[in-house]
N, C-alpha and C positions, 0 to 999 in steps of 0.2 A: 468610276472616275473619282479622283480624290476630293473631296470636298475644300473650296478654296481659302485661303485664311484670310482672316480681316486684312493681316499690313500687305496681301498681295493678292485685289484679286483677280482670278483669271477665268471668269466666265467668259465664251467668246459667243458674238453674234449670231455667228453661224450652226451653233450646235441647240439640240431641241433645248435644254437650260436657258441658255439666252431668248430664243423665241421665247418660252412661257414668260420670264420676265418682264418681256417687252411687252407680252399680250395683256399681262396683270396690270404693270402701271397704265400702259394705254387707256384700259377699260376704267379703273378706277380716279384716273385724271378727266375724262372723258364726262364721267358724270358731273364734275364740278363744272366743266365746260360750257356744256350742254343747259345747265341750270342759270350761266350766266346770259344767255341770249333766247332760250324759249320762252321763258316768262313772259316778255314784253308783249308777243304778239296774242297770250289770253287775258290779257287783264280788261280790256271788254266783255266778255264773256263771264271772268269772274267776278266780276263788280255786277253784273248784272243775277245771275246766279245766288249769289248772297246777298247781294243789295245793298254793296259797299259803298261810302262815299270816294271821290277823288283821296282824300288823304292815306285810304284803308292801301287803296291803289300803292299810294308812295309806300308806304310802309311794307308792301307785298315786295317792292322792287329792293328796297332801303334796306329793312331788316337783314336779307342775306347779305348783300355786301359791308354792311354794318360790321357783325361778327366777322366774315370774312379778311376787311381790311384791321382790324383792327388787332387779329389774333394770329393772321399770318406765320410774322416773325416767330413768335410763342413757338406754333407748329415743327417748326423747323428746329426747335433748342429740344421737345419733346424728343423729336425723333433722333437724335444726339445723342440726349443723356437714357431713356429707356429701349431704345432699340428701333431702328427706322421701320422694319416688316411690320414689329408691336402696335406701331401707330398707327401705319398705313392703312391696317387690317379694319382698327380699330374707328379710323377718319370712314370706312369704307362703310362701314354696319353701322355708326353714328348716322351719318347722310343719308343710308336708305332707311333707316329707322325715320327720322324725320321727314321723308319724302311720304313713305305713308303715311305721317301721320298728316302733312298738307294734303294730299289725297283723299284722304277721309274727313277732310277739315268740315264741320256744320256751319261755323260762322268765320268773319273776315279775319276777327281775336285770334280766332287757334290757329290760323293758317298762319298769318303774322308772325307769332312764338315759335311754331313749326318752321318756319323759313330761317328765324335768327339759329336756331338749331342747327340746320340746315347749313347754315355759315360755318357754325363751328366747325362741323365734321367737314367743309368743304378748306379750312384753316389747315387739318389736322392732315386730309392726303393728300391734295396738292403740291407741298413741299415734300412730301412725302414720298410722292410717286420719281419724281427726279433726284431724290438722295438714293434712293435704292438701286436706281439705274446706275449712279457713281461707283456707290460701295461694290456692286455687284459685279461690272461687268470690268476686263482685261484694261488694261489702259491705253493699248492703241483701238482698240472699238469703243471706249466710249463714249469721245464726239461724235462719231457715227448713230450711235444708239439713243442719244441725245436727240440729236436733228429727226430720226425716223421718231421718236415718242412727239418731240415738239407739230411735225408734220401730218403726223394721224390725230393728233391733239386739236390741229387746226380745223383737220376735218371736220372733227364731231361741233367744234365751234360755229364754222362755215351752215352744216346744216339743219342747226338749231331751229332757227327762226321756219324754215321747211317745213321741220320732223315736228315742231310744237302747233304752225297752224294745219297738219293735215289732220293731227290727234284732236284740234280743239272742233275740229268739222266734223272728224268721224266719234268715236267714242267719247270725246270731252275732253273739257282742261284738266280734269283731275289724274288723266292720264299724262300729262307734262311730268306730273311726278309720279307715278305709281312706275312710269319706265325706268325709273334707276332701281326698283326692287331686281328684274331678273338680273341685270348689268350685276347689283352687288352681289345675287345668288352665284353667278359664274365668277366672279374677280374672287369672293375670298375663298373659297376651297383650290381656286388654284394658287392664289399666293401663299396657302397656309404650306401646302404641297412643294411647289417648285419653286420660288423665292427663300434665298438663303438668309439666315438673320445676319443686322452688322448694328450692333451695338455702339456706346459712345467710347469702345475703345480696347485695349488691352490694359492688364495690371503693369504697372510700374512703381519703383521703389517708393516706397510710401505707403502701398494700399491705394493710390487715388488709381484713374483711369486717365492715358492718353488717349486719344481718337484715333483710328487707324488711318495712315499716312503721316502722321505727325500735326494734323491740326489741331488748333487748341479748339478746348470742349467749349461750344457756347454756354453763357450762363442761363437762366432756368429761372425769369427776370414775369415774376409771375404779377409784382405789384403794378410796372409798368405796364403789361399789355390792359390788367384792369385798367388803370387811370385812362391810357388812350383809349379804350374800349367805353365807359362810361363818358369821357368828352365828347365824343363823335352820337355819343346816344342822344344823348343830352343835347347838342348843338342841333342834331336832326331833329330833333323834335319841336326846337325851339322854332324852326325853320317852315316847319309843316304845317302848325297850329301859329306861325307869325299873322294869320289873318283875321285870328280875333282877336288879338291886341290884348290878353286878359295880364294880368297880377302873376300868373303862376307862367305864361311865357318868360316874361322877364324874368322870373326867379330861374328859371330852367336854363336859361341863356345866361346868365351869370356864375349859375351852377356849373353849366358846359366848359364857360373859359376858365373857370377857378379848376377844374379838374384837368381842362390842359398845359396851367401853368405846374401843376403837381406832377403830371406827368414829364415835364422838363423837368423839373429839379431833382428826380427821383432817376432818370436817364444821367443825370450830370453827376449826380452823387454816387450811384453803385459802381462796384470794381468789376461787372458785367454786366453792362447795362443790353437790354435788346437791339436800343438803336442808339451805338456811341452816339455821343454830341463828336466827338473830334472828327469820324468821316465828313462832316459836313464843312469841316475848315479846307477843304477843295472849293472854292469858285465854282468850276464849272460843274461840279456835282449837284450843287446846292443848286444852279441857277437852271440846269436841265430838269432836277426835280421837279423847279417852278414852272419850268415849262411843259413840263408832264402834267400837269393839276391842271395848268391854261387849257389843253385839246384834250384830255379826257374830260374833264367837266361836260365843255362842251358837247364831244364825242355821246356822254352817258344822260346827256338833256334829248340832244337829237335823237336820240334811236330811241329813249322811251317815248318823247312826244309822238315823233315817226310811226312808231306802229299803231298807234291810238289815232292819229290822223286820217291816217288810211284806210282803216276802220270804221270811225263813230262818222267821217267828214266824207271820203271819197267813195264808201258805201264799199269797199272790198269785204270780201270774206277772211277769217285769217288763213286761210291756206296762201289766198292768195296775197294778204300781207305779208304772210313770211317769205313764199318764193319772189315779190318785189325786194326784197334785199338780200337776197342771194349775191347779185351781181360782186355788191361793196366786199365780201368775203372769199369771192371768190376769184377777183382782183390781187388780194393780200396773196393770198393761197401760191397762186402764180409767180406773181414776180415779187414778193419780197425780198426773195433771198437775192434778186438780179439786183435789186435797191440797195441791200448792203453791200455789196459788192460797184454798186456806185460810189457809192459814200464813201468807201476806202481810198477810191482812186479820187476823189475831188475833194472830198473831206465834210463835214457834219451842217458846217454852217449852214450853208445852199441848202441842203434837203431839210432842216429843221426849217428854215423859213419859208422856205417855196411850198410844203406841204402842208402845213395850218393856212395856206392863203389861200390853196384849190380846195379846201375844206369849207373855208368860209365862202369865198364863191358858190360851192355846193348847195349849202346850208339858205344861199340866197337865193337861189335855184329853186329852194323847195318851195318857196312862197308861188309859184306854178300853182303845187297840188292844191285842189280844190275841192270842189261839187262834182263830179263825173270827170275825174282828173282821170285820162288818158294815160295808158302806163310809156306807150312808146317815145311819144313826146312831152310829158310832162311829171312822169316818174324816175325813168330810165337815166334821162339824162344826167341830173342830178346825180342818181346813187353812182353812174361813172366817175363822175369828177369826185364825188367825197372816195369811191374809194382809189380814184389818182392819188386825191392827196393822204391816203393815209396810205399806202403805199409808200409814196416817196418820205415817209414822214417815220416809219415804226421803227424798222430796222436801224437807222442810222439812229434813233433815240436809245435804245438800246447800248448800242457800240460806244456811243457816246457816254453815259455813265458808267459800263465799264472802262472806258480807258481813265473816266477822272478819279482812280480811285486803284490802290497797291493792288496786283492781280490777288493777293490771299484774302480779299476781300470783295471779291466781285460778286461772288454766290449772297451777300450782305447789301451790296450796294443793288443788285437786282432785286432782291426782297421790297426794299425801302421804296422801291422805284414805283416796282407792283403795284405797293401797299398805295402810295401817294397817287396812280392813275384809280384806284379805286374810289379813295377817299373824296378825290374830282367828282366822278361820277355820283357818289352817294348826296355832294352838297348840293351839284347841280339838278338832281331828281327832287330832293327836298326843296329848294330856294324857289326855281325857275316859275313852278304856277304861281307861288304867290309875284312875285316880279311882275307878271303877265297877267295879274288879274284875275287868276282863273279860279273860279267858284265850287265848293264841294262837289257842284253834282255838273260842273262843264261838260264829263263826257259824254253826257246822255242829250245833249244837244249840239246839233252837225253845228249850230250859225254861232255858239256860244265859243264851243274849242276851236272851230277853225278861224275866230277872231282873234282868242290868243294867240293861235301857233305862230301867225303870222306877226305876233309881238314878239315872242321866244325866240322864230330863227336870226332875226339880226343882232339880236343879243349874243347868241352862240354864237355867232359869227365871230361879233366884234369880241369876245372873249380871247377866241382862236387867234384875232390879231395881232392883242396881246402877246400871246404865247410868242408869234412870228417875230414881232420887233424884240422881244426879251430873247430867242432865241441870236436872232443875228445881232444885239448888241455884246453876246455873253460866250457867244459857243467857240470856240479855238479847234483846229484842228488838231489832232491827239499824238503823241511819238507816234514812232513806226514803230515798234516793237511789242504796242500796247494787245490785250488781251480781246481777241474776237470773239463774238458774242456764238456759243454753236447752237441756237434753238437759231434757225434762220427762214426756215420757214413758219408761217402765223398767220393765225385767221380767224382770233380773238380779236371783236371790235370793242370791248369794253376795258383791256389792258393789255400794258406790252407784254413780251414772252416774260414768264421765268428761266433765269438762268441759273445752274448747278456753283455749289459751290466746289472750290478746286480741291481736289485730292493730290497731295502730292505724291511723289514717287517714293517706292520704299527709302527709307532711311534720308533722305529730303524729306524737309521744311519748306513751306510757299515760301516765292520769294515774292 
């Protein structure tokens, strides 16, 4: 079979080529997946094992999404300008490199550094694993191919929390991460094998590189991703350690926001910046982002507290903390894609605001779980209704910022999206104990944490609220013509889908 060229390719689905493809980014997205939702339910375990404080906890959670949000976009300009396979390969052996070394972690310190690690290489194949799928495959199969990597993606999301507390029962939490060593042993001999490279381009007149389909080459904006990488460090830290009030908070926090004013002016001044300032002169871009930060926040408060709840408070096991929230993921799983396909035909408003309000009602639900909290009535019901509402609430978020934004920028505006539900999440893990009171060593006391939590959930609530009225003062329904979102099905609770960016057709330009 002729091997395919960059400006046209034509892997198809159906021939063993496209399977190994698909099986490669699957398994190598799958570990970043998988690392964002098992965590939560051994940090019990691992705070007791090493004899961590609460803040070691935040940092265990914090540090990979840290790296993660913050290096994203980066990921993506990499895999552009040196080759999308080169990186992927490379995101794949970073990550399991770091995963043993959190595995073999002796103190809280090395796991922590191992985890931010751990971001990186989770930055690096992530975007990675969905450009390959672009470059690589036919162009009437690759929404198709798209949807099945997003859908099996979801799964490994879906049973995170499962597959992490059955490991933390049987052979330990250290197996959370020693599992992504075989995952990387099998993904990269096949992608080095059966994955075709797709560079940032072919030659054209000059010596430089255009990108194959004609997109232009993202730039390779290495100052920015530092500045916002050290802000969000900086802010989290300030965040964590806000409960002793010391000299060097303050100087950390002031150091945070002076790194994220540099990091705006170093965005507004380059002629490729990572994250134009001018996408965000859209309205409803800018104001769905805000709304994005409102319900992951909250979203990435509730499921860390949640699993520690259940835990230290309602005396579960984690096996059986994990499979209590199976349901919320397995909800998305199902009908998301029936969601978007609502949201088309009534339009974005309605489900942006209706679905942060059955979240918050959820959230207020939780204040049930107790002392010997009952899963069927006093678990259960809750995790239905949170995941009603993110159900009704994901997909049309999504759809929603790609239509406020030129289709040859949607694979951009999905990044930024990611990156800002992360960035939610990471302030909300940082912030919320201290908000609530809660002392270094809360979770090793049932009457201590479960006095917070029940300060925390109408916080996150009333967060969510937020989001809900910012959504329905701001959200428009979008033309008809606008660009549909194809990862549709998802069953990632800590952020919406990634979406590819568009390839155009031979000799077309996005329009």
């Amino acid at each position: 079979m002729a091997v395919p060229s960059q400006e046209t390719p034509a892997v198809r689905i159906s021939t063993p080529a496209g399977r190994w493809i698909l099986l490669t980014t699957v398994l190598g997205s799958s570990m970043a997946m998988l690392d964002s939702t098992v965590v939560n339910v051994a940090l019990p375990r691992i705070g007791r094992d090493l004899d961590a404080s609460l803040a070691a906890l935040q940092w265990t959670v914090n540090a990979y999404m840290l790296t993660l949000a913050g290096l994203i976009l980066l990921g993506g300009s990499l895999g552009d300008r040196f080759g999308r396979r080169k990186m992927f390969v490379l995101g794949v052996m970073w990550f399991a490199s770091a995963s043993l070394l959190c595995g073999l972690a002796p103190n809280a310190g090395v796991l922590i550094a191992a985890r931010a690690l751990q971001g990186i290489g989770g930055a690096l194949l992530t975007p990675g694993s969905l450009a390959l799928i672009q470059a690589s495959f036919h162009p009437d199969d690759r929404a198709k191919a798209v949807g099945l990597w997003s859908g099996f993606g979801g799964i490994g999301g879906a049973v995170g929390p499962f597959l992490g507390g059955w490991l933390v029962d049987g052979p330990g939490w250290r197996w959370v991460f020693l599992l992504n060593i075989p995952l990387a042993l099998v993904c990269v001999p096949v992608a080095l094998r059966h994955v075709p490279e797709s560079d940032a381009g072919t030659a054209v007149p000059g010596g430089d590189k255009e990108p194959a389909g004609g997109r232009p080459r993202r730039g390779f904006d290495v100052l920015g991703a530092s500045l916002g990488a050290v802000a969000l460090a900086l802010v989290t830290y300030a965040l964590i350690e806000a409960r002793s009030g010391s000299v060097l908070v303050w100087v950390t926090a002031v150091a945070g926001v002076a790194a994220g004013v540099g990091f705006v002016h170093v965005e507004r001044t380059r002629s490729d910046p990572m994250m134009p300032p001018d996408i965000f002169a859209s309205r409803q871009f800018t104001a769905v982002n805000l709304v994005t930060l409102c319900v992951y926040a909250a979203f990435g408060g509730f499921f860390f507290l949640t699993a520690l709840q259940l835990q230290v408070v309602a005396g579960y096991s984690p096996l059986q903390a994990g499979t209590a929230l199976l349901p919320t993921t397995a909800l998305m799983l199902l009908f998301s894609a029936r969601s978007g396909e609502l949201a088309q035909r009534i339009g974005p408003r309605i489900p942006l605001t209706v679905g942060p309000l059955l979240c918050a009602v959820a959230m207020l639900m939780m204040l049930r779980v107790g002392k010997d909290a009952v899963y069927v009535s006093d678990v259960l019901p809750a995790l239905l209704v949170m995941g009603a509402g993110m159900v009704t609430l994901v997909a049309p978020l999504t759809a929603t910022v790609l239509a406020s934004v030129d289709t040859g920028r949607a694979g951009l505006a999905s990044g930024i999206n990611n990156a800002a539900a992360r960035v939610g999440g990471l302030l909300a893990v940082a912030a919320l104990p201290v908000l609530v009171g809660m002392g270094p060593e809360a979770y090793r006391s049932a009457d201590a944490f479960d006095s917070a939590f029940r300060r925390a959930m109408p916080l996150c609530a009333g967060v969510l609220v937020v989001g809900a009225v910012l959504a329905f003062a701001t959200v428009r329904r979008p033309a008809p013509d606008c660009r549909r979102p194809q990862c549709r099905t998802h069953g990632c609770v800590t952020t919406p889908p990634l979406e590819p960016q568009r390839v155009a057709a031979p000799g077309k330009l996005p329009s």
